[in-house]
C-alpha positions as CSV (number, residue, x, y, z in Angstrom):
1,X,5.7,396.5,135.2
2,X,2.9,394.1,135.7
3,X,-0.5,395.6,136.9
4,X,-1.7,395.3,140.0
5,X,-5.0,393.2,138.9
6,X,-5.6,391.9,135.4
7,X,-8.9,390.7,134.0
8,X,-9.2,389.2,130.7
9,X,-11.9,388.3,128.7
10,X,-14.1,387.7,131.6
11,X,-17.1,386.1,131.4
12,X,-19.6,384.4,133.7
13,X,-23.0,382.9,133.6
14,X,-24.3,380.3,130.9
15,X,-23.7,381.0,127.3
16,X,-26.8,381.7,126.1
17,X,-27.7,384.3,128.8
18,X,-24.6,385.4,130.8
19,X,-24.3,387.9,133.2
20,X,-20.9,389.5,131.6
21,X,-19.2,389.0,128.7
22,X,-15.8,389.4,127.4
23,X,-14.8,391.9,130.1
24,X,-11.0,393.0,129.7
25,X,-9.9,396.2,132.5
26,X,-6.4,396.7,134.5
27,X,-5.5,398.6,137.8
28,X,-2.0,399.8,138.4
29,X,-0.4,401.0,141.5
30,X,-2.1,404.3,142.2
31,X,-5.1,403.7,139.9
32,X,-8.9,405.1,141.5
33,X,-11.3,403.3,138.9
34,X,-14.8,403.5,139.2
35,X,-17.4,400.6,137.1
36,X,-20.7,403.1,136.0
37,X,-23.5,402.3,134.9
38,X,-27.8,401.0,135.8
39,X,-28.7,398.5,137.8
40,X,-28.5,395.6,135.9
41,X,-25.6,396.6,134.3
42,X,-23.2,393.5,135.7
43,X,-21.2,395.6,138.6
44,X,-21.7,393.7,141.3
45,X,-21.0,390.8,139.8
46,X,-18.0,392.1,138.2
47,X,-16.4,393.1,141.6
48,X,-17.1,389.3,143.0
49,X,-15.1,388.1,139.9
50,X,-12.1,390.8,141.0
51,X,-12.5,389.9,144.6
52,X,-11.7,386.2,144.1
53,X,-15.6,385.6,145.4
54,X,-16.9,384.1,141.9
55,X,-14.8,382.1,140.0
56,X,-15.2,383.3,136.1
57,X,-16.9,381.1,133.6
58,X,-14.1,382.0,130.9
59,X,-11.5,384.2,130.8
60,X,-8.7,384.9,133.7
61,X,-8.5,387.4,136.8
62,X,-4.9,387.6,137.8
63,X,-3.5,389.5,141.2
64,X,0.4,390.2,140.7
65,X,0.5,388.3,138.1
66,X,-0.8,385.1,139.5
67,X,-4.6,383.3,138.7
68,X,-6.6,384.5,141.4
69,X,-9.2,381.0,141.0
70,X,-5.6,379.2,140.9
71,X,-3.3,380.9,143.6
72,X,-2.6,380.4,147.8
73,X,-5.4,381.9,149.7
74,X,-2.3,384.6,150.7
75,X,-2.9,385.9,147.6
76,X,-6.3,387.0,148.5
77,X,-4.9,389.2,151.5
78,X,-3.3,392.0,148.3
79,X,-7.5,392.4,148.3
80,X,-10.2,394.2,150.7
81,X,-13.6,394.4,150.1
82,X,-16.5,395.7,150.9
83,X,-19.8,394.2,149.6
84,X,-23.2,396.4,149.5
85,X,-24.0,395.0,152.8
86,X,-21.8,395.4,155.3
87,X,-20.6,391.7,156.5
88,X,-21.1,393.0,160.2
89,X,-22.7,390.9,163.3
90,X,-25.2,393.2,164.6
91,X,-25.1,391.8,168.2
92,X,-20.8,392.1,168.2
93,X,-19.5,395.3,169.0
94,X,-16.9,397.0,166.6
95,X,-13.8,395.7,167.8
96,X,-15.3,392.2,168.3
97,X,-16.2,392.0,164.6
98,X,-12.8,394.3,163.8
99,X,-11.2,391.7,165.5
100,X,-12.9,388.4,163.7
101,X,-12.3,390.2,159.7
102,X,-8.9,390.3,161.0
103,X,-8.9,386.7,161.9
104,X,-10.2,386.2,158.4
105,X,-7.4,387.6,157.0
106,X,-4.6,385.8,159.2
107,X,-3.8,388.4,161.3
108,X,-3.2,387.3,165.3
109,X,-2.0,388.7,168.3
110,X,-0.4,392.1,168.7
111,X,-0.6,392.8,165.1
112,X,-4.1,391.6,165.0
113,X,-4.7,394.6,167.9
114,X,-2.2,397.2,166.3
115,X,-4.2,397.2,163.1
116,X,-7.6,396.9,164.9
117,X,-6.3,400.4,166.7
118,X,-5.2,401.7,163.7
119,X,-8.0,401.6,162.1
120,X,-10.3,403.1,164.8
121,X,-8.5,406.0,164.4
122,X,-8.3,406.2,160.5
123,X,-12.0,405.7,159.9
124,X,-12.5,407.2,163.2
125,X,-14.7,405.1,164.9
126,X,-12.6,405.0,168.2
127,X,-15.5,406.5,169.9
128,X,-17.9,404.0,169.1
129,X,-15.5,400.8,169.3
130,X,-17.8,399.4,171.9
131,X,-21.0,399.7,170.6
132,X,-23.2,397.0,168.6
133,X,-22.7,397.1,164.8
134,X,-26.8,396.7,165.2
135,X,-27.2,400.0,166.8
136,X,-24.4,401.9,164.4
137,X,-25.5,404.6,162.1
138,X,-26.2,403.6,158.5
139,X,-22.8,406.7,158.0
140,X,-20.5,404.4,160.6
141,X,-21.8,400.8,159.9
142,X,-20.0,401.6,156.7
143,X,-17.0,402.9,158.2
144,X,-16.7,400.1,159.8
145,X,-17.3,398.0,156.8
146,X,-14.3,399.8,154.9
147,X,-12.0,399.9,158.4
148,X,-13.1,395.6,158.0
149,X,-11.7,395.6,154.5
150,X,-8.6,397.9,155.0
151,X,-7.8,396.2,158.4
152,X,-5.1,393.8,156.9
153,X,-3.8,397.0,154.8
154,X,-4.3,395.4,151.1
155,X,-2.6,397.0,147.9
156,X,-6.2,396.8,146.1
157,X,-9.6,398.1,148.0
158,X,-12.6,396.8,146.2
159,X,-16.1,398.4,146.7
160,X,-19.5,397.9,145.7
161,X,-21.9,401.3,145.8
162,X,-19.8,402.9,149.3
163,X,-22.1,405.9,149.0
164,X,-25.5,403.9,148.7
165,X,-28.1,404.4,151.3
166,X,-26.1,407.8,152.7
167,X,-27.7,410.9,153.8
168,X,-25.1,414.0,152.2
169,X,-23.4,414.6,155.5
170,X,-22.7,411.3,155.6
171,X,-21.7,410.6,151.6
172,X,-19.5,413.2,152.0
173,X,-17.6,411.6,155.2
174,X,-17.6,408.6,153.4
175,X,-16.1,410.3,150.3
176,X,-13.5,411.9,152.3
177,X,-12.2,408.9,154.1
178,X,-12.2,407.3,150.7
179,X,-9.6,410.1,149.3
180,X,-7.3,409.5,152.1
181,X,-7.6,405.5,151.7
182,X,-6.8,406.2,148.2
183,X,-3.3,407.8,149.0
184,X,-2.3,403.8,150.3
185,X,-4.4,401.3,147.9
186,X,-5.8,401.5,144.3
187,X,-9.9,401.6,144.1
188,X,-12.0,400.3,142.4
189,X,-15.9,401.2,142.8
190,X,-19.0,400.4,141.2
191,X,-21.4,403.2,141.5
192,X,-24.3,404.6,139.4
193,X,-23.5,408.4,140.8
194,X,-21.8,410.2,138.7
195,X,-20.7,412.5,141.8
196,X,-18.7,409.5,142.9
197,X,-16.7,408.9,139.8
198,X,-15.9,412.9,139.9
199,X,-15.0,412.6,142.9
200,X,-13.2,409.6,143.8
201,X,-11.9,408.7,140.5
202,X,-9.4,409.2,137.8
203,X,-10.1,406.5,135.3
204,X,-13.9,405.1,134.2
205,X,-15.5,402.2,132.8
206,X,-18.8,402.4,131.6
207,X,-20.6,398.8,131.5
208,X,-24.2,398.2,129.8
209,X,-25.9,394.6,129.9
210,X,-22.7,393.0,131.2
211,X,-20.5,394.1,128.8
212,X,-17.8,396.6,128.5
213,X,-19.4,399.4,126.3
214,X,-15.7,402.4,126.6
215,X,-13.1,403.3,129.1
216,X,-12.1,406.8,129.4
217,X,-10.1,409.3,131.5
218,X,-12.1,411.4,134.8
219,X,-11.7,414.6,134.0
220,X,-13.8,417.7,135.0
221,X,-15.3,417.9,131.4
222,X,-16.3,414.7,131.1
223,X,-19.6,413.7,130.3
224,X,-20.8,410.9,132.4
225,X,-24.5,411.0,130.9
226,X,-23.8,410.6,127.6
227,X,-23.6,406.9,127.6
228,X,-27.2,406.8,129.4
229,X,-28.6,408.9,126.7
230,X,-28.2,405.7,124.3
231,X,-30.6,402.9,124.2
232,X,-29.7,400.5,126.7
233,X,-29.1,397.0,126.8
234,X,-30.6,394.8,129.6
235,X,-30.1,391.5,129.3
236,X,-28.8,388.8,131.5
237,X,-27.1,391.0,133.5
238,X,-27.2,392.0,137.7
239,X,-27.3,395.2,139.8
């Protein structure tokens, strides 16, 4: 069975001082993997290579089995994604910028309005749908940044640091919505909390000055720290 998403020997930036290098990682149906390590380490970038945002420098990213810097912008649609900052108009309301992601994504009509409601209700936000994203919450602008990226149900939800910025109550909302999104999607996640990989993950990659330094099962023994207990390389590389 072909993976879901297929990088391979990814690199981007100039040669002489690129942001990552060589990076080779899968996702199958079902997967939950998160990308640890500093800032600086190459995550964000990473995520905008997997998202179909960057285009690599060398190497391949492949979405069922097709070139994602090659393929019909349909292909795109298998992919959600939610940047650090949430890509919200702060003087639209929630279903007015529910409703222009999902224009984004091709979706018109009455399934353009069945998935907006949907997804009121699954990241429950139906009680703020007509407020200004500029007067949300930190805790629901990004529920509304995640009901944006699930909105045209893709089979792969992409996210960059979901958990950043949150007080607890609100991390752990975000957390638990994240476990029931996972039931329908893979993940993948850049973080640099380890509580996120323990809790939203199964599988981890640890990345160190844009490069892929091990990949390793979540389990409830494992220990996260020990690769930031080694010197650190931190060159060339972004948040």
């Amino acid at each position: 069975m072909k993976p879901l998403l297929l990088a391979r020997q990814v690199s981007y930036g100039p040669a002489r001082n690129p942001r990552l290098t060589d990076i080779d990682l899968q996702l199958a149906a079902g997967d939950r993997l998160a990308l640890l390590g500093t800032n600086g380490a190459g995550k964000s970038t990473l995520l905008q290579l997997l998202a179909g945002i960057l285009g690599p420098t060398t190497g391949e990213v492949r979405v069922l089995g097709q070139r994602l810097d090659q393929a019909a912008p349909a292909l795109r649609r298998h992919i959600g994604f939610l940047p650090q900052r949430v890509p919200a108009y702060a003087e639209l309301n929630v279903v007015e910028n529910l409703r222009w992601a999902g224009q984004l994504r091709g979706l018109r009509r009455q399934a353009l309005d069945a998935a907006i409601e949907r997804v009121l209700l699954t990241l429950q936000l139906d009680k703020v749908r007509s407020r200004l994203a500029g007067r949300l919450s930190q805790g629901m602008l990004q529920r509304l940044g995640l009901a944006q990226a699930v909105l045209h149900e893709p089979d792969i939800l992409i996210l960059d640091e979901p958990t950043a910025g949150l007080d607890p109550l609100q991390t752990e909302q975000i957390r638990e919505l994240l476990g029931a999104l996972s039931s329908r999607c893979s993940l993948i996640l850049a973080t640099h909390l380890l509580d996120d990989v323990q809790r939203l993950c199964d599988r981890v990659i640890l990345l160190d000055g844009g490069r892929k330094r091990s990949e390793h099962a979540v389990t409830p023994d494992t220990d996260l720290l020990a690769h930031f207990r080694q010197p650190a390389s931190r060159t060339g590389a972004d948040a």
